[in-house]
N, CA, C and O of each residue as an XYZ file, in Angstrom:
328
protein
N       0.808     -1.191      0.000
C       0.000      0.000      0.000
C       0.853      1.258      0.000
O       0.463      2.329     -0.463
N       2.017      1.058      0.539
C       2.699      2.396      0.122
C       3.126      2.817      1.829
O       4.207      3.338      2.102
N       2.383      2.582      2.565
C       2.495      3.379      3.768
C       3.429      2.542      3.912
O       3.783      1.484      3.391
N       4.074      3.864      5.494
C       4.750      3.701      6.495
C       4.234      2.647      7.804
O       3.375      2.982      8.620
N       4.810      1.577      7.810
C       4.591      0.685      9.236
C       4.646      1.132     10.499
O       5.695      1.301     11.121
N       3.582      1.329     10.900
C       3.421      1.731     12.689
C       2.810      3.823     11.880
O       3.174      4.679     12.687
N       2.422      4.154     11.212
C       2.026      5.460     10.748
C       0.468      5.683     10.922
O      -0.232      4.713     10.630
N      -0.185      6.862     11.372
C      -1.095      6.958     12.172
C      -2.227      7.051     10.784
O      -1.942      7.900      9.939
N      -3.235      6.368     10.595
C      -3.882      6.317      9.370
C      -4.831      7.289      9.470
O      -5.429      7.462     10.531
N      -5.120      8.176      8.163
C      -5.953      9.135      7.655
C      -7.086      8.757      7.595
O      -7.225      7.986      6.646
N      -8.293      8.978      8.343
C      -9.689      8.281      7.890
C     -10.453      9.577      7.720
O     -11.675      9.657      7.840
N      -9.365     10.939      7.331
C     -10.430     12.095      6.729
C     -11.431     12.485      7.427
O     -11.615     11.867      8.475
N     -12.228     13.429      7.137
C     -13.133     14.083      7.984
C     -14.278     13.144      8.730
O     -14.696     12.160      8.120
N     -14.722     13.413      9.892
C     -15.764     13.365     10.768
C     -16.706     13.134      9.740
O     -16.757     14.046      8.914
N     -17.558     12.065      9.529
C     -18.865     12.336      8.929
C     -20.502     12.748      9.154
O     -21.539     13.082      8.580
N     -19.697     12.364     10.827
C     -20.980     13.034     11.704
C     -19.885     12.816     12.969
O     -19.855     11.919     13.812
N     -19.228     13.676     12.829
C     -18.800     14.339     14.596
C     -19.831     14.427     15.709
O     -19.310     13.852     16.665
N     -20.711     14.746     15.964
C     -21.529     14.567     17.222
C     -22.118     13.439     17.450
O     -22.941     13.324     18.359
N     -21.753     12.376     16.596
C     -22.174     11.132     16.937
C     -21.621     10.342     18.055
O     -20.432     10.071     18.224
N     -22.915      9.905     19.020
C     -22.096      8.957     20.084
C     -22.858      7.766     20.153
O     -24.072      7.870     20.329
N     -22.375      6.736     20.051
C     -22.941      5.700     19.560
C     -23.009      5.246     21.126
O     -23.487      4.112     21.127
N     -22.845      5.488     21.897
C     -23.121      5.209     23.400
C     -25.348      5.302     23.710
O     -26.032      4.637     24.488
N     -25.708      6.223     22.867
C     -27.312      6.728     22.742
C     -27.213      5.642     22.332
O     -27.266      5.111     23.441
N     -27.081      4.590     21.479
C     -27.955      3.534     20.598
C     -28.272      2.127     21.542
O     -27.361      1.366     21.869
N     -29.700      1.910     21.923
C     -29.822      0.664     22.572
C     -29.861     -0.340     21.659
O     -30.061     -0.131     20.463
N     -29.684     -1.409     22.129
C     -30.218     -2.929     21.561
C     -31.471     -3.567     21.933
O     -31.497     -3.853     23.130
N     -32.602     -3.906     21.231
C     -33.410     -4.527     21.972
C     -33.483     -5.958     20.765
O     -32.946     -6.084     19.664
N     -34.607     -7.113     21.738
C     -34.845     -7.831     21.162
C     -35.166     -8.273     20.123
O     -34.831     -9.305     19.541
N     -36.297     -6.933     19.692
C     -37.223     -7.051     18.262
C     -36.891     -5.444     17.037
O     -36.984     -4.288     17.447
N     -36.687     -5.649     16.235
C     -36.755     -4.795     15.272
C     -37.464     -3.869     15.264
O     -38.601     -4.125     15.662
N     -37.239     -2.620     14.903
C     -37.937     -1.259     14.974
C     -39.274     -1.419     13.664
O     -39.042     -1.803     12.518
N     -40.391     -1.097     14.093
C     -41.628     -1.257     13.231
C     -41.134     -0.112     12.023
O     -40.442      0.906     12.030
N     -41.599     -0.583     11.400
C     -40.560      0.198      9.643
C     -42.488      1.167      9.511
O     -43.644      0.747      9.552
N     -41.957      2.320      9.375
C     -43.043      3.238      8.798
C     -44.044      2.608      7.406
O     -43.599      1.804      6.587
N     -44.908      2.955      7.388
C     -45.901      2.658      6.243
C     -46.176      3.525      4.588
O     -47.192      3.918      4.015
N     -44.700      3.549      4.246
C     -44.265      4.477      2.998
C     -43.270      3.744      2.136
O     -42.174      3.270      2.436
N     -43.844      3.765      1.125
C     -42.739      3.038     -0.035
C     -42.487      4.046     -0.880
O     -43.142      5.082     -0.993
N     -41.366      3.674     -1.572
C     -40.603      4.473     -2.249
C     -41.521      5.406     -3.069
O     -41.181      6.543     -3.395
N     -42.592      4.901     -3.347
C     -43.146      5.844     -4.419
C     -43.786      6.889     -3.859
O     -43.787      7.996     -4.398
N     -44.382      6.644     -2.740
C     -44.893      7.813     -1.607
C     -43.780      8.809     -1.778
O     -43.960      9.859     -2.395
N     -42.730      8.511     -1.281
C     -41.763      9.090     -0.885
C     -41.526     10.052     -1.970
O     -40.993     11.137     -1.734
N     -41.866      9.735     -3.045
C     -41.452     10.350     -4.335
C     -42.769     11.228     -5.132
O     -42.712     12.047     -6.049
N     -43.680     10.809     -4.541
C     -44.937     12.042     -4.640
C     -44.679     12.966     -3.826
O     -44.560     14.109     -4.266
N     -44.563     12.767     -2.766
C     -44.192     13.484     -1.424
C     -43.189     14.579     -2.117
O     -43.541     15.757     -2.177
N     -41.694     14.070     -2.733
C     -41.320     15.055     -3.520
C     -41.218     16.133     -4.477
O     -40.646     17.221     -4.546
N     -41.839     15.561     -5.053
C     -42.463     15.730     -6.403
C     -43.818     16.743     -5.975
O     -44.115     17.522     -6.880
N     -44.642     16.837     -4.775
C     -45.685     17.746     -4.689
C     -45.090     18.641     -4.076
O     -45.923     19.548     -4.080
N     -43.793     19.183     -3.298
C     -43.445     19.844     -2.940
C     -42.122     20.568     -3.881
O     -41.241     21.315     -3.453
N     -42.312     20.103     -5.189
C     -42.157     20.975     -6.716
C     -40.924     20.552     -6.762
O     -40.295     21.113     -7.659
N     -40.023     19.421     -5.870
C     -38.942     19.000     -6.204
C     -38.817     17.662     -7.217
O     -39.876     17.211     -7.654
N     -37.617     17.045     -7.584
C     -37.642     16.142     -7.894
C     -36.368     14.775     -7.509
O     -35.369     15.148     -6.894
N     -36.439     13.761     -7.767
C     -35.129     12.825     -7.202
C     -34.360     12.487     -8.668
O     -34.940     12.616     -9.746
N     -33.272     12.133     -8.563
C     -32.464     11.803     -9.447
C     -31.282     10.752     -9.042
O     -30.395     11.133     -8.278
N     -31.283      9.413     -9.567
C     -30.927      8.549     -8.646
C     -30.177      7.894     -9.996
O     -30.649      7.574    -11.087
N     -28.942      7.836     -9.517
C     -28.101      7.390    -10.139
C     -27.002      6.039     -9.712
O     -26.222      6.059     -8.760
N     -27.168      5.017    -10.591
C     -26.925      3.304     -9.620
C     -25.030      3.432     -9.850
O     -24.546      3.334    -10.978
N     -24.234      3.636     -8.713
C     -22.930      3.010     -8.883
C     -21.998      2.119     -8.400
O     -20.768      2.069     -8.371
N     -22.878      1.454     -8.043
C     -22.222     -0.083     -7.818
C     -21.412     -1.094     -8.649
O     -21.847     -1.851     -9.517
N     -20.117     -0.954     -8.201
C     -19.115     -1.808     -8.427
C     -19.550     -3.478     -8.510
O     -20.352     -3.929     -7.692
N     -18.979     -4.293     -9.514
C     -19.196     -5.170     -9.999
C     -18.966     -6.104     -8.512
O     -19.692     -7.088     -8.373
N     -18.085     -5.819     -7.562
C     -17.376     -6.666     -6.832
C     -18.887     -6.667     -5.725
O     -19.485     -7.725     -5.531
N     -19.176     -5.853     -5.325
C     -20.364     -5.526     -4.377
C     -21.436     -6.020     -4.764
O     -21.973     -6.845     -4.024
N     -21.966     -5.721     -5.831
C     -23.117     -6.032     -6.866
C     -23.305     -7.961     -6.568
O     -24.282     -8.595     -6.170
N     -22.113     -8.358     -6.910
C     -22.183     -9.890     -6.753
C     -22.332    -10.581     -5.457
O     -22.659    -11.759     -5.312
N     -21.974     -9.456     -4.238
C     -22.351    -10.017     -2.935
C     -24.153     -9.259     -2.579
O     -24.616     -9.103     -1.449
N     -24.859     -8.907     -3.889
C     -26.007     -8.678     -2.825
C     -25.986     -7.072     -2.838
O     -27.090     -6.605     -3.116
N     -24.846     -5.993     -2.567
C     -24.739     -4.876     -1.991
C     -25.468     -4.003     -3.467
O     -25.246     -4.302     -4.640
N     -26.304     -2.957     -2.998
C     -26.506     -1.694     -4.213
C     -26.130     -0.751     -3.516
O     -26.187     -0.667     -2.289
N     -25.560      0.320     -4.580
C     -24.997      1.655     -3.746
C     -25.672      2.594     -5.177
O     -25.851      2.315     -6.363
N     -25.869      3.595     -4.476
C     -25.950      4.890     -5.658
C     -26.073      6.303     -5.282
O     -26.169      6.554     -4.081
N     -26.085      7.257     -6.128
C     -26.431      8.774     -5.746
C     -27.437      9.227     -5.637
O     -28.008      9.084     -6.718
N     -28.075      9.741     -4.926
C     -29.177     10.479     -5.005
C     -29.164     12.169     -5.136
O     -28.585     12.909     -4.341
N     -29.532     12.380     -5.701
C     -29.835     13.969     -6.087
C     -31.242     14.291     -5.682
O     -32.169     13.551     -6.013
N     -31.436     15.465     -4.916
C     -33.078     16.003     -4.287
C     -32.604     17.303     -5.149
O     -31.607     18.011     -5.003
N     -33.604     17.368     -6.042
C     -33.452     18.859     -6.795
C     -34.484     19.610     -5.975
O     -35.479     18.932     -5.720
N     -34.487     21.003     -5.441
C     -35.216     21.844     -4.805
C     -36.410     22.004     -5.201
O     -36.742     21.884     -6.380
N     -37.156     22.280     -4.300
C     -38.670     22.929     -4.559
C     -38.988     24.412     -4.690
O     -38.383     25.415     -4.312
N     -40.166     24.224     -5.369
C     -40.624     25.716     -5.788
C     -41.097     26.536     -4.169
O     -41.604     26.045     -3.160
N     -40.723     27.785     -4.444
C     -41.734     28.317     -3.023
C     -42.940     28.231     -3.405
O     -43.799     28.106     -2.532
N     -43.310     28.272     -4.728
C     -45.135     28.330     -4.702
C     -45.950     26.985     -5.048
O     -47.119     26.961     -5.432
N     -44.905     25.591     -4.788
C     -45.528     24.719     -4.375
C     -46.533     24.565     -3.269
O     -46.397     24.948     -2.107
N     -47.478     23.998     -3.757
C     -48.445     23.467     -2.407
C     -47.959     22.277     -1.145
O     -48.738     21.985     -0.238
């Protein structure tokens, strides 16, 4: 890899600095999942004059274990949306 042995590794910025993972409990049963599917989600956008833009970039290596990754873009809303 190039590095120096025993050299203090770069893991770049905080991605959420105020995170304390000390708040997160464990319980037995799974959190009840809200009653909205994607397409809600996307009227929901879409009436508030925005739109999504979702772009798939998942690597071949990921893709074959199962994993999807991609971009999402929220383009802004109008103020004189309803």
């Amino acid at each position: 890899m190039g590095g120096e042995l025993g050299a203090d590794v770069d893991t770049g910025d905080d991605l959420v600095a105020d995170f304390d993972p000390a708040v997160l409990t464990v319980t037995g049963t799974p959190a009840e999942a809200p009653d909205v599917t994607f397409d809600d989600l996307l009227d929901g956008v879409r009436a508030a004059g925005g739109d999504v833009l979702l772009v798939p970039t998942t690597p071949a290596d990921l893709l074959a274990g199962g994993v999807h990754t991609a971009r999402v873009v929220l383009t802004g809303g109008s103020p004189d949306a309803a």
